[in-house]
Each structure stands twice: as C-alpha cells, then as structure tokens.
C-alpha positions in Angstrom: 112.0 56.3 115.9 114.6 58.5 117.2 114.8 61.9 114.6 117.8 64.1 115.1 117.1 67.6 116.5 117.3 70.8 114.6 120.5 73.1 115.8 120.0 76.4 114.2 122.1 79.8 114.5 119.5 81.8 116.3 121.7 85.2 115.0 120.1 84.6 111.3 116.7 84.7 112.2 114.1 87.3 113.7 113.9 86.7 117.1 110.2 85.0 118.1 109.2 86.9 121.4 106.0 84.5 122.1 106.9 80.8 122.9 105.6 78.5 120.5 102.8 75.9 120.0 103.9 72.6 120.9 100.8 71.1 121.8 97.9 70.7 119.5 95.6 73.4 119.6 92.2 72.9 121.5 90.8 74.1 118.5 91.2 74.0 114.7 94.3 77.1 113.6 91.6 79.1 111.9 91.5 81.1 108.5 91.0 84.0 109.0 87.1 84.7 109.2 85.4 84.3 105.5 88.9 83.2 103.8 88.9 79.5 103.1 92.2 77.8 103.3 94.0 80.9 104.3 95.5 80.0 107.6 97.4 82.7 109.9 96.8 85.8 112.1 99.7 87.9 111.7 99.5 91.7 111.5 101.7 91.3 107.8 98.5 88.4 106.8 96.0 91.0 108.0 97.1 93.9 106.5 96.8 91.7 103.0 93.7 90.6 103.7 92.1 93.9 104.0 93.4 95.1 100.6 91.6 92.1 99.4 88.5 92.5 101.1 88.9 96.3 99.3 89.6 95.5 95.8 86.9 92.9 95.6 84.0 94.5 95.8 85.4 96.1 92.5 86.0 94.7 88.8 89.3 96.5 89.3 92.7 94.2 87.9 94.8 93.1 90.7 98.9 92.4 90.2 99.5 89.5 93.0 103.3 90.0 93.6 105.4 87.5 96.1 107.6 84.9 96.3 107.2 81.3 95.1 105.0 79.6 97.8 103.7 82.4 99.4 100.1 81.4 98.6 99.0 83.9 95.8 96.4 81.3 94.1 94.6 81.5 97.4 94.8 85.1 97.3 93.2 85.3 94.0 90.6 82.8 95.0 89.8 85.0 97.9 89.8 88.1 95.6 87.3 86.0 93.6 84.9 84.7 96.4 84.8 88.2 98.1 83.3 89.6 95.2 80.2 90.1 93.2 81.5 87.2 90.4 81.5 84.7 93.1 78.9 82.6 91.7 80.5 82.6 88.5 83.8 80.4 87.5 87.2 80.8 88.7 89.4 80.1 85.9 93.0 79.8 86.6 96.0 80.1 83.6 99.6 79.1 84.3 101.8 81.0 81.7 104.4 79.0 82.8 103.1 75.6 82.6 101.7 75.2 79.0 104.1 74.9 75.8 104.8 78.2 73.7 103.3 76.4 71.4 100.0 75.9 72.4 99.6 79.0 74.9 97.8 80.6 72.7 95.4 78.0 71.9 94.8 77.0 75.2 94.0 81.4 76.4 92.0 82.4 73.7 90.5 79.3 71.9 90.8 78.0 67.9 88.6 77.4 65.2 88.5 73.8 64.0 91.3 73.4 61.5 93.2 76.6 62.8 96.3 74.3 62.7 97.9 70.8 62.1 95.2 68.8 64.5 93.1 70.8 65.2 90.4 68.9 64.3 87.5 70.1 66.8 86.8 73.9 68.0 88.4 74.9 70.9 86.8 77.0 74.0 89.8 79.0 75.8 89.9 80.0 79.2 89.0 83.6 78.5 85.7 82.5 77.1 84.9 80.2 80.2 85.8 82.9 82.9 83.1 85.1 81.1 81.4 86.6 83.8 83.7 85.2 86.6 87.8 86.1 87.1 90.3 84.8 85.2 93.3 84.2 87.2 96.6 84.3 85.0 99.4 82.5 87.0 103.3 83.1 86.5 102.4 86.4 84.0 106.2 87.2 84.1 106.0 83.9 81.5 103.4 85.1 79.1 105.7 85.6 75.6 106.5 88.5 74.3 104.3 87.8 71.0 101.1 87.5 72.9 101.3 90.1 74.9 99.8 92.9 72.7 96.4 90.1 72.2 96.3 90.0 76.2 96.8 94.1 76.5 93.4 94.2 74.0 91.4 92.4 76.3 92.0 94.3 79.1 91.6 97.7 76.8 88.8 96.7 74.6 87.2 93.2 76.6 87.7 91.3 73.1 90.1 89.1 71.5 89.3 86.6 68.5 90.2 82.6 68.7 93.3 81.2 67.0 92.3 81.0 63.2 88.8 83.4 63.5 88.2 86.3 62.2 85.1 86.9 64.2 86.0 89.2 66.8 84.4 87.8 70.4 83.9 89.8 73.6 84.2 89.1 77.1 82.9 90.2 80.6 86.5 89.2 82.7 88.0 90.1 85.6 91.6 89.3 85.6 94.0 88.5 88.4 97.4 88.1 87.8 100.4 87.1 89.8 104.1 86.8 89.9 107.5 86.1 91.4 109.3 88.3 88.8 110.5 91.6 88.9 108.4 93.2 85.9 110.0 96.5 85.9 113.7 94.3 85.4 111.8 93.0 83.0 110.7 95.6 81.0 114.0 97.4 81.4 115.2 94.1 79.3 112.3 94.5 76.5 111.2 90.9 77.9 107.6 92.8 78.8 105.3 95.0 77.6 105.4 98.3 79.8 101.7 99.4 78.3 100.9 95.9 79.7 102.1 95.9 82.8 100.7 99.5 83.9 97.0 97.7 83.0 97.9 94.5 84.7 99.2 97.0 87.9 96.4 98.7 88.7 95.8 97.2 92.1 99.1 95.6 93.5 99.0 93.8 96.5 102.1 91.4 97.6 102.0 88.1 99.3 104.9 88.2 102.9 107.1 85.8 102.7 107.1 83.2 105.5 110.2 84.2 107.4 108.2 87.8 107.9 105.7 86.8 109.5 106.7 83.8 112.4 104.1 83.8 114.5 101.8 82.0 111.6 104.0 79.0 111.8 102.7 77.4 114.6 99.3 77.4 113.4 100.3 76.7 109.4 102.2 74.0 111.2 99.6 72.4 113.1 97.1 72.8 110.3 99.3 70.7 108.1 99.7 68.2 110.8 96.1 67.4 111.1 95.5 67.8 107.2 98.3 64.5 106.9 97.7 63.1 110.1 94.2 62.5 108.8 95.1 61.3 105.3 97.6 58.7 107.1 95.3 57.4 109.8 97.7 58.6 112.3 97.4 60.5 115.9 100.1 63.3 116.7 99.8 65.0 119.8 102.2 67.3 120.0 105.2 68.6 118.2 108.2 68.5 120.0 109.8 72.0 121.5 113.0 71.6 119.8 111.0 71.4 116.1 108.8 74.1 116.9 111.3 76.6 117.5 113.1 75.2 114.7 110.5 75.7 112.7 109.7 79.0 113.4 114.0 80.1 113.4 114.2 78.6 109.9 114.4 81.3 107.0 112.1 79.4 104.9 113.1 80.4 101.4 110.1 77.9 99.6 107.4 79.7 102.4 104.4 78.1 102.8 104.4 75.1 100.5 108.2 74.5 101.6 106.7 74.5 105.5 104.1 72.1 104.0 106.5 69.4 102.7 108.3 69.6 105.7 105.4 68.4 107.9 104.2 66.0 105.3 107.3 64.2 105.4 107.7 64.4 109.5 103.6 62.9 109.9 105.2 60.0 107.1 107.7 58.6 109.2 105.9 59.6 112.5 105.1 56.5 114.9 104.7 57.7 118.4 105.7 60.7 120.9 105.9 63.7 120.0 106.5 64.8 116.3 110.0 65.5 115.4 111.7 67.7 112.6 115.7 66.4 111.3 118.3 69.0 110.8 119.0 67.9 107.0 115.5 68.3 106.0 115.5 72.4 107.2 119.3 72.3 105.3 117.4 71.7 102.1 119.2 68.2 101.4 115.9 67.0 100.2 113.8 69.8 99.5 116.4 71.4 97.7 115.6 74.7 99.5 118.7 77.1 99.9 120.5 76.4 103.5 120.6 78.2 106.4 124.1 78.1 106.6 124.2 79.5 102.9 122.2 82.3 104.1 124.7 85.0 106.1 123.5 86.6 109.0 122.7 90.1 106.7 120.1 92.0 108.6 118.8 94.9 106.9 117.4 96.6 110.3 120.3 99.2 110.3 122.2 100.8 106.9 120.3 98.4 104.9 119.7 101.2 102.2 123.7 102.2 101.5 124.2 98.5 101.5 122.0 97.9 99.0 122.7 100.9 97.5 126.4 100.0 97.3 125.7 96.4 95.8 123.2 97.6 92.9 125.7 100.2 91.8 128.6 97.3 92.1 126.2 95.1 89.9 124.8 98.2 87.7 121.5 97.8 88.9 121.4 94.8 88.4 119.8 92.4 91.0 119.7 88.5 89.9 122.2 86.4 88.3 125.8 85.6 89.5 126.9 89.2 89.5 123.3 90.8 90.4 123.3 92.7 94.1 121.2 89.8 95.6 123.8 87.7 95.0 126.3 90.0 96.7 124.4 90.2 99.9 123.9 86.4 99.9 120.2 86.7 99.4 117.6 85.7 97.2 116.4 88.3 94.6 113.1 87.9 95.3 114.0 89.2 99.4 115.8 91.9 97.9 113.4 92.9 95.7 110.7 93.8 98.0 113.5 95.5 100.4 114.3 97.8 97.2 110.4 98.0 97.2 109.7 98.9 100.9 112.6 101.6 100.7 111.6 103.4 97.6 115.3 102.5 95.9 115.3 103.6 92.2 117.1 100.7 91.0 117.1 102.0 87.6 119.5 105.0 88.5 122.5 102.7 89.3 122.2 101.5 85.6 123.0 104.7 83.9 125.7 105.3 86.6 
C-alpha cells in the first residue's frame, strides 16, 4: 500500500540535531529504570522524574500540572509505586468523568437509603485508597459545592458518607492532576483558593511532547511493537520521511495523540517500511489542531513583551476567543507554562 509522505514546514518546529530512529531498535526503548510504562530519556523526562523519585518517599500532596496526554496518570502511578504505600491500593478519581450528580456518592460513599435508590451502602473511593494514594484526575472539574468536604480531608483526614452522620477517618495520600489553570480559576471564584494552596504543596508538571523530540523515536517504536504485537504483524522499520515527520510535528494531543497515530499506521500496514500520511499529522481524523493553524511564533527571543503585550490586549485574560493564547495562535495550555517559566504576573494586566 502506497501512503502519502508527510511535507512539513520545518520553520515551526524545534530543530532535531540527532538523526532519527528508523530502524527498530536492537533492544526494547526502555522506561526509564524502576518506572513502568514511562517511556523516554530526555533531559525535560528526567528532570521530572527525579522530583518524583523526591516527593515519594514522603506523604506530601503532589499537584500534577500538564497538558492533555502528557501522561500524568503514569506520573501518579510512579509517585505511588516509589513510595512507602506501594503495597497498598492505587485508587484513581476522574472529576470529570462522573455526573454532578453522583460525584459525591461515588468520592465519599452513602448510607443505604441516603437518596432515591440507594438501596445498598456505598464504599467511596476515599475509604478504599485508605492506606494507599488516591489519585484525583481532572481536579479543575471537582464543583464548587464539594470543594470545602474535599479541603477537610486534607486538613483534618475525615469526611462522613452521603446521608451519615458518623464522622469516618482516613489514612490518604492524594495526588492530583490537571490541565487547567487554577489560579484563572480562582481569579473567576470557580475554585477554592484555601483548596488549592493544600492541593499545591508539591507541584511538578508533565512537558509537553513537542519539548522534548528526542523521546519520539523511542515512544514511537514502543507503540509500534505494542500494536504490531496485538495485530500479528512484523514492521521493521519506519520509513525516514515519517520519522522526521514525526518528530517535526507540534503534537498538540502529546503522547496519546503520538499513540493513535502509530495505531492507525501498524492497522493498515502490509509490508516495507511503515509509513505516516500528511492528513493524519493535519488532524483530519484526530481532530488535533493543524500544523498549518499553528504560526511559526517562537518564543526564543522577546517572547516576554509579546506576551506581555497580548495579556494586557486581552486583560489578562488567556483562553477563549479574545484570551492572549488566542492572539499568539497558540494553545492556552503552551502559553500557560511560558507565563509560568517567565515568572509573568498575569493577574497585573487585569487591573490595568
């Protein structure tokens, strides 16, 4: 099957000094030693994985800030398997995933009859991380109503189920991540600030894909093999043209994005080398943003009165139609941890 090659504007990307991995590797693209499923060996993956290697051996909360598919589950998990819980459960919550509704049902448990249907008592995910971590996914999501029962157990390590009056404590360790900005958030009374300075106590933050390139190649082979095996198929090599590609493409999904990719390529796959078509890195499928959407903004040089001109443009503002990410054609989140990495006070364009 003949795939049509990838053409990419080389000017948008960081520029990739080593050449890259076409062949398959002798041996298996490793994690990095002790950190299951955690594939890479960049200095920015490194750097992370220290910090994590730090906070574990600790009962200290950890804030797991990044973009969407940048892997902070596995960070958590590692957090978790590093430490002195590790033979104790992992629990993980997604705010985001489970109804208003029934959020609070689901985190801290009910009494039998507590509402309509509740016919049986309920165990929450608090109670069965006791002595392990609790890992609360998409925080950002958490209403604003529960906040204040979530803020008590990390105070006071007690909480009472939905309909009880018996007050219940816990021995938990919680990890929470998220893609939002928090501090927008609280700015916009959408989030406890009490909460998020006991939620913040250790902050570490996931790189995006597109900063750290020279994990591609081995991401990208270990995905290969991962649905090369699940297919019953052989690939040998990855074509030259896909490989640089691959590691020229901005990646705005990250890791899981670079996932689906391959997936799909080892699908249709039949013989040769592995190929990669232009349309599928455009985001026509994916529905990733596309490089040609993405201007060639590099914030190496006067990135910080740039940035500075755009948040005072938007009032501080940085997502939405008129926020400053939108202004520099690039997603909040990226702009975000620029803002971050150069100490901007945000907050002082609003009052301008």
């Amino acid at each position: 099957m003949n795939l049509e090659p990838v053409m990419t504007n080389e000017s948008m990307f960081p520029t990739v000094m080593s050449a890259p991995c076409d062949k398959e590797p002798t041996t298996e693209a490793p994690a990095l030693a002790g950190f299951t499923g955690i594939v890479g060996q960049s200095a920015a993956l490194r750097e992370l994985l220290e910090l994590v290697e730090m906070v574990a051996l600790t009962d200290s909360t950890v804030l797991i800030r990044g973009e969407t598919g940048t892997g902070k589950e596995l960070i958590a998990r590692a957090i978790h398997d590093h430490s002195r819980r590790r033979s104790k459960a992992f629990v993980t919550f997604n705010c985001a995933a489970v109804p208003d509704g029934l959020l609070e049902s689901e985190l801290f448990g009910h009494e039998r009859g507590a509402f309509t249907g509740a016919i049986l008592q309920q165990i929450g995910r608090l109670e069965l991380a006791d002595g392990g971590t609790l890992f609360l996914d998409e925080i950002g999501d958490i209403p604003l109503e529960l906040q204040p029962k979530l803020l008590r157990v990390l105070q006071e390590r007690e909480f009472e189920r939905l309909g009880s009056t018996r007050t219940k404590r816990v021995n938990v360790r919680v990890v929470a991540a998220t893609h939002r900005n928090l501090e927008e958030m609280i700015a916009e009374n959408l989030f406890r600030s009490d909460l998020f300075y006991r939620l913040n106590v250790f902050p570490v933050e996931t790189p995006p894909l597109r900063e750290r390139p020279d994990d591609i190649p081995l991401l990208a082979w270990h995905f290969v093999r991962k649905f090369a095996d699940q297919m019953s198929k052989r690939v040998d090599a990855i074509s030259s043209e896909a490989m640089t590609a691959l590691m020229q493409y901005s990646w705005p999904g990250n890791v899981r994005e670079l996932q689906n990719i391959i997936e799909r390529a080892v699908v249709v796959y039949e013989r040769g080398k592995l190929t990669i078509r232009q349309s599928w890195l455009a985001g026509g499928s994916f529905g990733s943003v596309s490089s040609a959407q993405i201007p060639a903004v590099s914030f190496s040089q006067g990135d910080r009165d740039m940035i500075g001109l755009a948040l005072a443009k938007a009032k501080g503002r940085v997502s939405g139609p008129a926020g400053a990410a939108a202004m520099l054609g690039v997603p909040p989140s990226t702009l975000e941890s620029r803002i971050r990495s150069l100490n901007i006070n945000k907050y002082q364009f609003k009052m301008a």
